[in-house]
ROKOL-927404 format. One line per 3 residues: number of its first residue (from 1); their letters; for each residue x, y negated, z of N, C-alpha, C, O. Coordinates in nm, 2 decimals, always signed. Layout:
NUM = A = X Y Z X Y Z X Y Z X Y Z ~ ...
***
This chain:
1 = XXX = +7.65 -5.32 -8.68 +7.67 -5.24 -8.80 +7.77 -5.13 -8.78 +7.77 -5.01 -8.81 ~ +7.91 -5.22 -8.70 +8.01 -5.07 -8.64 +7.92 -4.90 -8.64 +7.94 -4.79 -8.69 ~ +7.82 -4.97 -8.56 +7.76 -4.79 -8.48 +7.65 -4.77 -8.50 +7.56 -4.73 -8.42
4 = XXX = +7.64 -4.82 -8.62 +7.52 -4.78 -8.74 +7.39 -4.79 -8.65 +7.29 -4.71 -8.67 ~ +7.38 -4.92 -8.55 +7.25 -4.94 -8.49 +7.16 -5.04 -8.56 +7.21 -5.12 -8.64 ~ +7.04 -5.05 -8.53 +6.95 -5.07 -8.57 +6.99 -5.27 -8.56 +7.00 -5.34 -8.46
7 = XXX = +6.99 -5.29 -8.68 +7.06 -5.51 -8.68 +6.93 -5.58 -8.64 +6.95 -5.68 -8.57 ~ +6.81 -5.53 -8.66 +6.70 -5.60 -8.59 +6.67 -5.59 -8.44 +6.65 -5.69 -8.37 ~ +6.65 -5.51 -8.40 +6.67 -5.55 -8.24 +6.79 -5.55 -8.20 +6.79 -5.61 -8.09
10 = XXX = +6.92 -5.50 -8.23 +6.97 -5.61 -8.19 +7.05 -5.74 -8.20 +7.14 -5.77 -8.12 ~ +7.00 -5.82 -8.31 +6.96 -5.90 -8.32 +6.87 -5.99 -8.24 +6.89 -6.11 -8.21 ~ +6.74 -5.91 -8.21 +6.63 -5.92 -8.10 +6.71 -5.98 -8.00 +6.71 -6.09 -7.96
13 = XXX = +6.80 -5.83 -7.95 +6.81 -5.84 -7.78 +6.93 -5.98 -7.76 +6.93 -6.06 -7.66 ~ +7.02 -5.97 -7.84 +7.13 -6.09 -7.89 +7.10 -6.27 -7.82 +7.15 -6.35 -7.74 ~ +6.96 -6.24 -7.92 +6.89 -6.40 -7.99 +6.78 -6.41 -7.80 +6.73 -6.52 -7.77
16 = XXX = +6.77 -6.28 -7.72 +6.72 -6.33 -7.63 +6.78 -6.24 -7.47 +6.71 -6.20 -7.38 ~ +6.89 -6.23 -7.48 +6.95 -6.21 -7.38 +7.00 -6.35 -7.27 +7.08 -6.33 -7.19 ~ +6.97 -6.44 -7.28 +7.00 -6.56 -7.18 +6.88 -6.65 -7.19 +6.88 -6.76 -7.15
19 = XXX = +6.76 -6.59 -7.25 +6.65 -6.66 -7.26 +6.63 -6.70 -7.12 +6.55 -6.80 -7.12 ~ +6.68 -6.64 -6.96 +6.61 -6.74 -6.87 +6.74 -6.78 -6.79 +6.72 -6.81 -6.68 ~ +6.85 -6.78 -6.83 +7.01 -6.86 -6.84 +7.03 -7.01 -6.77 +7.12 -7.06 -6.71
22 = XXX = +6.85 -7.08 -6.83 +6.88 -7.21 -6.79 +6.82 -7.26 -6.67 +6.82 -7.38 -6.64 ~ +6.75 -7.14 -6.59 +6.73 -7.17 -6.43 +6.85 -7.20 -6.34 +6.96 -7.15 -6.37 ~ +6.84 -7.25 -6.24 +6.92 -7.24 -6.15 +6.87 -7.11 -6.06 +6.77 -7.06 -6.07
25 = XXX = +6.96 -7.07 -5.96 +6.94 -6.96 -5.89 +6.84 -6.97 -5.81 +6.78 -6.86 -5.79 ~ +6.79 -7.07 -5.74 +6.68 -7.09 -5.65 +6.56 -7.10 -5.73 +6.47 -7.07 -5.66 ~ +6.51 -7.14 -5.87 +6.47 -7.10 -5.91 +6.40 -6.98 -5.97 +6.28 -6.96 -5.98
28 = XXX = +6.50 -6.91 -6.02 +6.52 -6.80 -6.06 +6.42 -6.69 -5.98 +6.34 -6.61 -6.01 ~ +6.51 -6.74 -5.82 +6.45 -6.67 -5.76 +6.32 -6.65 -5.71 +6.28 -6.56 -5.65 ~ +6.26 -6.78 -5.74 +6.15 -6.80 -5.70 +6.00 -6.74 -5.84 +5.90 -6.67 -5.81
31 = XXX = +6.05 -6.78 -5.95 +6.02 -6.69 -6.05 +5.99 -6.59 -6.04 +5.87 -6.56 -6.07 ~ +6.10 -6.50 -6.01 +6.10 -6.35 -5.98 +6.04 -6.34 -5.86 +6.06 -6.22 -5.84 ~ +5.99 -6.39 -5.78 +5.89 -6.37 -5.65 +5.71 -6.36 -5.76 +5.63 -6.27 -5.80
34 = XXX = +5.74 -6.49 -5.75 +5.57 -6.52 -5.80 +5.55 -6.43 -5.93 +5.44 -6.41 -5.96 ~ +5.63 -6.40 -5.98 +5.57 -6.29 -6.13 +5.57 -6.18 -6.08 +5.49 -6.11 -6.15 ~ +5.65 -6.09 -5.96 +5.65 -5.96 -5.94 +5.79 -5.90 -5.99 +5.80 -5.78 -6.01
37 = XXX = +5.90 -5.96 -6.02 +6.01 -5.92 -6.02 +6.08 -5.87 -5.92 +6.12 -5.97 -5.85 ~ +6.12 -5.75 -5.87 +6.17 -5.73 -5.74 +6.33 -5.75 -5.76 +6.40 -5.71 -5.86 ~ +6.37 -5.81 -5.67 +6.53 -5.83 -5.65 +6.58 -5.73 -5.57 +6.50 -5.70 -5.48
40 = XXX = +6.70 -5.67 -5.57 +6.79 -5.64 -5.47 +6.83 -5.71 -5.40 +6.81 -5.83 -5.43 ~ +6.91 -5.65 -5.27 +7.01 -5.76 -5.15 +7.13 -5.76 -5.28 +7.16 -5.88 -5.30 ~ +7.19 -5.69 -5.34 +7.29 -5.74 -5.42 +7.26 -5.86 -5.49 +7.32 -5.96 -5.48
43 = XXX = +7.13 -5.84 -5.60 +7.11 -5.91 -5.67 +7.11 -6.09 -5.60 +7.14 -6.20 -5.65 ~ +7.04 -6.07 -5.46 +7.04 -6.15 -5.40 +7.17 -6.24 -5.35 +7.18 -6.36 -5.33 ~ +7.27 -6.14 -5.33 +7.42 -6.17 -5.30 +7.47 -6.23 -5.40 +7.52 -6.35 -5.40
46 = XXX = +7.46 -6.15 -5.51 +7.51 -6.22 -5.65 +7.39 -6.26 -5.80 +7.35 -6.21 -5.90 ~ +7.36 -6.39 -5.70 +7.25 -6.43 -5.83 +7.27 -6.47 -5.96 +7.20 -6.47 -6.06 ~ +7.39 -6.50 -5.95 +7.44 -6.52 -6.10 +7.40 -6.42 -6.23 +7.41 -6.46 -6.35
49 = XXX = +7.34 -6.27 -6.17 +7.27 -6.18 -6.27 +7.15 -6.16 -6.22 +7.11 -6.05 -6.20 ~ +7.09 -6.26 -6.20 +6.96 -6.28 -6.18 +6.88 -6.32 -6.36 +6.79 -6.25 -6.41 ~ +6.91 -6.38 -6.38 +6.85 -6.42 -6.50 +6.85 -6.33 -6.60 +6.76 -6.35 -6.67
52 = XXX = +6.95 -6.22 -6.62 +6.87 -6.12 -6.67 +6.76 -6.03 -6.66 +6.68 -5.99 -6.74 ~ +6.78 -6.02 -6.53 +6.63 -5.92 -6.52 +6.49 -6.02 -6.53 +6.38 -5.98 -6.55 ~ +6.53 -6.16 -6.50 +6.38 -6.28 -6.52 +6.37 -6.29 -6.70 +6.27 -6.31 -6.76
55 = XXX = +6.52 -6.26 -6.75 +6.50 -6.28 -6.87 +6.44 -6.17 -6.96 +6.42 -6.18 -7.08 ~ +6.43 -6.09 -6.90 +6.33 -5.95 -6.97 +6.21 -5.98 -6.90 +6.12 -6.01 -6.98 ~ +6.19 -5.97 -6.82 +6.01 -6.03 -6.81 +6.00 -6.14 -6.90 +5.92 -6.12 -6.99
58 = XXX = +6.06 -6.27 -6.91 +6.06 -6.34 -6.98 +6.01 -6.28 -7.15 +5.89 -6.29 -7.18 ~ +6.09 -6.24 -7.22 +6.10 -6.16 -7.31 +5.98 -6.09 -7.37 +5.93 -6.09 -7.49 ~ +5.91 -5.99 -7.20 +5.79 -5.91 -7.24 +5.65 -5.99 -7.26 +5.57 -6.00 -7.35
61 = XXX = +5.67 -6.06 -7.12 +5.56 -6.15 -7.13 +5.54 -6.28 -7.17 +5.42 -6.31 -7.19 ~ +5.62 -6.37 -7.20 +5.65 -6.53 -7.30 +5.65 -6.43 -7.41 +5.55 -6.39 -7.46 ~ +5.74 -6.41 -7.43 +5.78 -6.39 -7.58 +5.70 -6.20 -7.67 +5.74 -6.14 -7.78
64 = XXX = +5.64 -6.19 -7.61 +5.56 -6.07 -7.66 +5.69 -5.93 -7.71 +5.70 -5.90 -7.83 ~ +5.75 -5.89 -7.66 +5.87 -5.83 -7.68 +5.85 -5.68 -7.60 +5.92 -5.65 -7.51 ~ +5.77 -5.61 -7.63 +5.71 -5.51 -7.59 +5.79 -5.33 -7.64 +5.73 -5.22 -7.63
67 = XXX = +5.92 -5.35 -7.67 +6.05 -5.24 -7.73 +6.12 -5.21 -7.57 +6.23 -5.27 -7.55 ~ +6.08 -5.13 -7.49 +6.18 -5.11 -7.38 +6.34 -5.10 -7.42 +6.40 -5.18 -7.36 ~ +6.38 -5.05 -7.46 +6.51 -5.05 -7.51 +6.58 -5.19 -7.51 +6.68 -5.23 -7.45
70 = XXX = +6.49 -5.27 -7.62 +6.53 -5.42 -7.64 +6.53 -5.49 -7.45 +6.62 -5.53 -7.38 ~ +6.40 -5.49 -7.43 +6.38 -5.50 -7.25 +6.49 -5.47 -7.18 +6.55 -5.55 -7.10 ~ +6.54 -5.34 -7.22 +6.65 -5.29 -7.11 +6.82 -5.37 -7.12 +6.92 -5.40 -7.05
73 = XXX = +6.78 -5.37 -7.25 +6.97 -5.45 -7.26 +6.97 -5.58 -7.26 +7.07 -5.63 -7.28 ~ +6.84 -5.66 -7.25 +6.89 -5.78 -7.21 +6.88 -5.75 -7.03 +6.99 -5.78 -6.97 ~ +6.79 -5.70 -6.95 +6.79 -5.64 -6.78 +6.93 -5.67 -6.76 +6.97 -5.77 -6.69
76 = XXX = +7.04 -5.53 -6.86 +7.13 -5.47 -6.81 +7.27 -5.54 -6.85 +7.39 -5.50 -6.82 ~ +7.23 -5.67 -6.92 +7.37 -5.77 -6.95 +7.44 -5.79 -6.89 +7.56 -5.76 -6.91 ~ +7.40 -5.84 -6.79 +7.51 -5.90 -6.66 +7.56 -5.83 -6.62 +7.69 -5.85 -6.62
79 = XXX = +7.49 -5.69 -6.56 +7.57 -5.54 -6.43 +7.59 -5.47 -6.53 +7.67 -5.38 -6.51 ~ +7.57 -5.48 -6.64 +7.60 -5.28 -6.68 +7.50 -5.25 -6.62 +7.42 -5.32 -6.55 ~ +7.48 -5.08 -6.65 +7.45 -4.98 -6.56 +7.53 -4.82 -6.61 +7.59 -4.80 -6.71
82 = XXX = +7.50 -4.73 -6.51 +7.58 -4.60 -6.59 +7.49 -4.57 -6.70 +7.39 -4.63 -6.72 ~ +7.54 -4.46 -6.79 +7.49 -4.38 -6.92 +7.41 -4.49 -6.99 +7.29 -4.48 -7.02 ~ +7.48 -4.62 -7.00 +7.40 -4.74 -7.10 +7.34 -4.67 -7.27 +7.40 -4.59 -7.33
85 = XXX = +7.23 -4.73 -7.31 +7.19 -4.75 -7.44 +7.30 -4.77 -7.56 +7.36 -4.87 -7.55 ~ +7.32 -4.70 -7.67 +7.38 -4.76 -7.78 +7.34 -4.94 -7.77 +7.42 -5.03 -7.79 ~ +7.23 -4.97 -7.75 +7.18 -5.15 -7.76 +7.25 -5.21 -7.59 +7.32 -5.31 -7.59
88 = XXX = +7.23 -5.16 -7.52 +7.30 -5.19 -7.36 +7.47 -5.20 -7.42 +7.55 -5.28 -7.39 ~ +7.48 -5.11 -7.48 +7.62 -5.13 -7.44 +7.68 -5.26 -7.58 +7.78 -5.34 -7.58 ~ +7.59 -5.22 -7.69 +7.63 -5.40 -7.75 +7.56 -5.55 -7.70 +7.61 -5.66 -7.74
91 = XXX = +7.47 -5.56 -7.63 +7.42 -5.67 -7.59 +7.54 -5.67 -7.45 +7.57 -5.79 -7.43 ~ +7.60 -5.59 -7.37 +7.69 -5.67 -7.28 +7.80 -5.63 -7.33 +7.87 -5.61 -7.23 ~ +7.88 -5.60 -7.45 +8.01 -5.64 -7.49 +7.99 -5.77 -7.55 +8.04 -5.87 -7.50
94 = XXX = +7.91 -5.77 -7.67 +7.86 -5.90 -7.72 +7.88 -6.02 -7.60 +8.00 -6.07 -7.58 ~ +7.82 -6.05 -7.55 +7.80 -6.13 -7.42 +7.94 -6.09 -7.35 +7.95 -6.19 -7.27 ~ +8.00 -6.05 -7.33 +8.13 -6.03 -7.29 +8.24 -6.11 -7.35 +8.31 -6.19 -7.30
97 = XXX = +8.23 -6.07 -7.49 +8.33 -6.08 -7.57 +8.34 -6.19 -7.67 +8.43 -6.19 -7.76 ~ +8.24 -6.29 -7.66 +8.17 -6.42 -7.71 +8.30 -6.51 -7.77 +8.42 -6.52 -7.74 ~ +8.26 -6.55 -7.83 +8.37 -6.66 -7.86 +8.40 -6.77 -7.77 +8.51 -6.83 -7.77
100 = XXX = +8.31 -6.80 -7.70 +8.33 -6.95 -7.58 +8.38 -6.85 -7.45 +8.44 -6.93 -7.37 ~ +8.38 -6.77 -7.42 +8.41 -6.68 -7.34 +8.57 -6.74 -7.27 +8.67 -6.76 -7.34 ~ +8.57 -6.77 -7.13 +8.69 -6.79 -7.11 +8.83 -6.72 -7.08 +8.85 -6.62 -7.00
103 = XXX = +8.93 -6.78 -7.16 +9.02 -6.68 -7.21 +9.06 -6.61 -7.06 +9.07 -6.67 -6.95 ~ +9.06 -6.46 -7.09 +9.14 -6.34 -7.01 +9.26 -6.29 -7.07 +9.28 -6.31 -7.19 ~ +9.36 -6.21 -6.98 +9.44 -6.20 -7.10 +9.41 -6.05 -7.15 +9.48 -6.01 -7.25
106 = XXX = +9.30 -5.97 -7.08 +9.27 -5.85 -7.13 +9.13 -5.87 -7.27 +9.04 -5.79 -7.30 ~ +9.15 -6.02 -7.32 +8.98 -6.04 -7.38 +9.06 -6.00 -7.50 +8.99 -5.91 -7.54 ~ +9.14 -6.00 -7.57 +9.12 -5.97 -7.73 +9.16 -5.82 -7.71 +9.07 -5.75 -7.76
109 = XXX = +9.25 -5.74 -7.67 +9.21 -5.62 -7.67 +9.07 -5.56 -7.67 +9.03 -5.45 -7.73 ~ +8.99 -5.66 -7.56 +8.88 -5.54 -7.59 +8.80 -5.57 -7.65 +8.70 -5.50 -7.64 ~ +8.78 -5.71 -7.76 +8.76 -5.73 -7.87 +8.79 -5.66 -7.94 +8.69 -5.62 -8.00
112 = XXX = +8.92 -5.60 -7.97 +8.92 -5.48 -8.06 +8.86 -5.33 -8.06 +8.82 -5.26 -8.15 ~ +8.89 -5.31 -7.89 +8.80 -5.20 -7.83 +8.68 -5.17 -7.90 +8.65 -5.07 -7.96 ~ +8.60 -5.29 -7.87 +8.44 -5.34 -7.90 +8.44 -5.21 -8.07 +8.41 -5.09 -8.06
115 = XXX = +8.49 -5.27 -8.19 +8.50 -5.19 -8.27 +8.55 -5.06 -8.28 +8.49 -4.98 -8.35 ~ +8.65 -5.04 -8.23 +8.72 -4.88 -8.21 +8.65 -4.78 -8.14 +8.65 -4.67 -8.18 ~ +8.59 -4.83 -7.98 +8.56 -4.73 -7.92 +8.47 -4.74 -7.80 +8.50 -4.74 -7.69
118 = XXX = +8.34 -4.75 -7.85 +8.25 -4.81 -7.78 +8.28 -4.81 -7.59 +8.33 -4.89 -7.52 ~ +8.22 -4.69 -7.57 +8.28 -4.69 -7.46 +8.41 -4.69 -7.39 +8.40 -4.69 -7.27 ~ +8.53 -4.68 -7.43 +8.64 -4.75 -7.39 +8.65 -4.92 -7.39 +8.73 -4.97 -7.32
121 = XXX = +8.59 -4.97 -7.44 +8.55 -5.09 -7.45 +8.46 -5.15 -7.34 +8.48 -5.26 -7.28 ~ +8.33 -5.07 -7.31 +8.26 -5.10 -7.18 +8.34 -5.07 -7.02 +8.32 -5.14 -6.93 ~ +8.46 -4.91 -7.02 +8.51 -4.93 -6.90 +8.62 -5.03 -6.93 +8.72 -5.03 -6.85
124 = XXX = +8.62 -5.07 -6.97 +8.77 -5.18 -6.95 +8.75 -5.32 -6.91 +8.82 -5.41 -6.85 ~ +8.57 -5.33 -6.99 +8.55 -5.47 -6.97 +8.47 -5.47 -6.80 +8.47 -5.55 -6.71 ~ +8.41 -5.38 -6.82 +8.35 -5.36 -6.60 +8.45 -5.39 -6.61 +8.45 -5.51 -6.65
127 = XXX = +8.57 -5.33 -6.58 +8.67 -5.29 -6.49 +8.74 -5.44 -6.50 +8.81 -5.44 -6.40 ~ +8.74 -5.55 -6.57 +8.80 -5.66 -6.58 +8.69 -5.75 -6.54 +8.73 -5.86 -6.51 ~ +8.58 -5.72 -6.52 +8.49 -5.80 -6.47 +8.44 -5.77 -6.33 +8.40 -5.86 -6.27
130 = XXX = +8.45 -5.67 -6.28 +8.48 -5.68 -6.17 +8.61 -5.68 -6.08 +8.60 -5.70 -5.96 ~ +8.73 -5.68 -6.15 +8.89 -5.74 -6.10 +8.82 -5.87 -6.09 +8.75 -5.88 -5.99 ~ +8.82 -5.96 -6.16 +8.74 -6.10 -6.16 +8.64 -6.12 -6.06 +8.69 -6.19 -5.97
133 = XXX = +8.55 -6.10 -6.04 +8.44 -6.10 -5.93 +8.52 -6.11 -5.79 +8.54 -6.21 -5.71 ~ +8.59 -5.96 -5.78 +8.68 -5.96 -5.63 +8.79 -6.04 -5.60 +8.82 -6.06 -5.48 ~ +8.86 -6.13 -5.74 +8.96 -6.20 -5.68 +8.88 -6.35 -5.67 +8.94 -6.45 -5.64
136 = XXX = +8.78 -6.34 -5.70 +8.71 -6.49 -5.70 +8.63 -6.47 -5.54 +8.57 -6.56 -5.49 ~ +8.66 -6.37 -5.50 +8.54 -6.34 -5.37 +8.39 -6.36 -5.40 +8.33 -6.42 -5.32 ~ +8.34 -6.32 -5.50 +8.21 -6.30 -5.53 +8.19 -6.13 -5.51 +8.27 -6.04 -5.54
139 = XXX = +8.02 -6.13 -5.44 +8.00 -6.01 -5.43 +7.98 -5.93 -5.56 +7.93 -6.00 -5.64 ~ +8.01 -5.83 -5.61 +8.01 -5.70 -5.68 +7.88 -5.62 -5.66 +7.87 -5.54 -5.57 ~ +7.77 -5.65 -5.74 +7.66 -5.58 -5.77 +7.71 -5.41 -5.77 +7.81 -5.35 -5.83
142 = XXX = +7.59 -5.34 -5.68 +7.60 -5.22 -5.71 +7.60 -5.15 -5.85 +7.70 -5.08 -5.88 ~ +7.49 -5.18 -5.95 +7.45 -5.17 -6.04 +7.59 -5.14 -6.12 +7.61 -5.04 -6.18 ~ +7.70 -5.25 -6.11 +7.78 -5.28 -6.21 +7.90 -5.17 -6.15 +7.96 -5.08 -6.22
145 = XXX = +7.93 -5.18 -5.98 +8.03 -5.07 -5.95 +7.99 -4.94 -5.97 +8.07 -4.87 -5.92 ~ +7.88 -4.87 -6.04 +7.76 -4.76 -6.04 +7.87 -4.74 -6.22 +7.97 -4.68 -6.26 ~ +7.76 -4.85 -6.27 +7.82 -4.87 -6.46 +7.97 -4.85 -6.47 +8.00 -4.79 -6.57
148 = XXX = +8.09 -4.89 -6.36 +8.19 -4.88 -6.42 +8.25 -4.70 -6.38 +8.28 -4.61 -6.46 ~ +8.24 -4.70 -6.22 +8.24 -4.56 -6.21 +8.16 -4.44 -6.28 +8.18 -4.32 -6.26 ~ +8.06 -4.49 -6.36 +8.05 -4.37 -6.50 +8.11 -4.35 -6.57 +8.14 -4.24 -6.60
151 = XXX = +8.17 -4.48 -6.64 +8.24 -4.49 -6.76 +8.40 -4.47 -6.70 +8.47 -4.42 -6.79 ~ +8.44 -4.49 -6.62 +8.59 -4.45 -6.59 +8.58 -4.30 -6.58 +8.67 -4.23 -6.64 ~ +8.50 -4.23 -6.51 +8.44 -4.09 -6.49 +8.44 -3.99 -6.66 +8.47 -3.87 -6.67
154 = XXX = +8.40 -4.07 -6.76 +8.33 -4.04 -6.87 +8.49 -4.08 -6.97 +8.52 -4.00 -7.05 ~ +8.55 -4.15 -6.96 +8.68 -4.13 -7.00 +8.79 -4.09 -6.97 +8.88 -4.08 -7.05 ~ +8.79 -4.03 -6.81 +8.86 -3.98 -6.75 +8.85 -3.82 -6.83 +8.94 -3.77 -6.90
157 = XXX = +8.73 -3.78 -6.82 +8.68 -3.65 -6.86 +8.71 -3.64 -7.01 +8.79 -3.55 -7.05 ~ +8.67 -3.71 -7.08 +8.74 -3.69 -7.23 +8.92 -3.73 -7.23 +9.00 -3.67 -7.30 ~ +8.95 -3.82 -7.17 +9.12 -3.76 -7.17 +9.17 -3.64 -7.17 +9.27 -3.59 -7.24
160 = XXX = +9.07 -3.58 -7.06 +9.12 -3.46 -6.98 +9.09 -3.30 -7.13 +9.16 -3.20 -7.16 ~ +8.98 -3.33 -7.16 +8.94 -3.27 -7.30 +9.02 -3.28 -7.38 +9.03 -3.18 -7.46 ~ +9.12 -3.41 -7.39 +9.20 -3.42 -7.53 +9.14 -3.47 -7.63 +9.16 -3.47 -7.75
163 = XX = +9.02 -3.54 -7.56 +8.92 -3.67 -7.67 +8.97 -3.77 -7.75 +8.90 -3.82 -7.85 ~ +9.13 -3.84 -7.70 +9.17 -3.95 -7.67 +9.30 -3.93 -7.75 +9.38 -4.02 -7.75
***
């Protein structure tokens, strides 16, 4: 409602962004073989965002969900990507910023973010999710170091404007 988007899809994308959540990763991956899902070596590295992109086929084909848009932000939950969707960029704060969500000490700021300033809200939360990733030694999807280097790029530049 914040950014006057559309409450039904997403709603939609919300109610089925972890629809394939409850595979394990060897599954997952096997899934995404036999249906035609192609994986990356990242994705492969870090399967933990596997289940998004199984969960958009999931989506299109189980669940008759045929809205690319809706498709795309549940895909793009996990990584991000650069120049996200108004619905991308609330299906992974949403999912970011959850209530079971384990406490960070940067999570209620960008809870607040989330309302104030859409995308200052997405570079801050990459940017804490991938600090996280690297101090856990988990590989760092391209996709997501792509998504945050837009958005730091894209705030940097409106600082520099006097946006801010």
């Amino acid at each position: 409602m914040r950014y006057d988007y559309d409450l039904d899809k997403a709603e939609l994308a919300g109610l089925l962004h972890d629809c394939a959540k409850r595979y394990k990763n060897d599954i997952l991956i096997e899934k995404c073989r036999q249906h035609g899902v192609e994986l990356t070596e990242d994705e492969l590295l870090a399967p933990v965002v596997i289940h998004a992109k199984y969960g958009a086929w999931m989506a299109k084909h189980k669940y008759g969900i045929q809205d690319e848009e809706i498709l795309s932000a549940i895909r793009f939950h996990t990584t991000g990507c650069p120049d996200m969707t108004t619905l991308e960029k609330i299906v992974w704060l949403a999912d970011y910023i959850e209530p079971r969500r384990a406490y960070m000490e940067q999570l209620p700021r960008i809870r607040k973010l989330a309302f104030q300033d859409l995308d200052l809200a997405i570079c801050e939360s990459l940017a804490c999710s991938l600090a996280y990733l690297q101090r856990k030694g988990d590989h760092v999807d391209l996709m997501s170091q792509s998504a945050l280097d837009y958005y730091q790029k894209l705030i940097q530049n409106r600082t520099i404007k006097g946006e801010e």
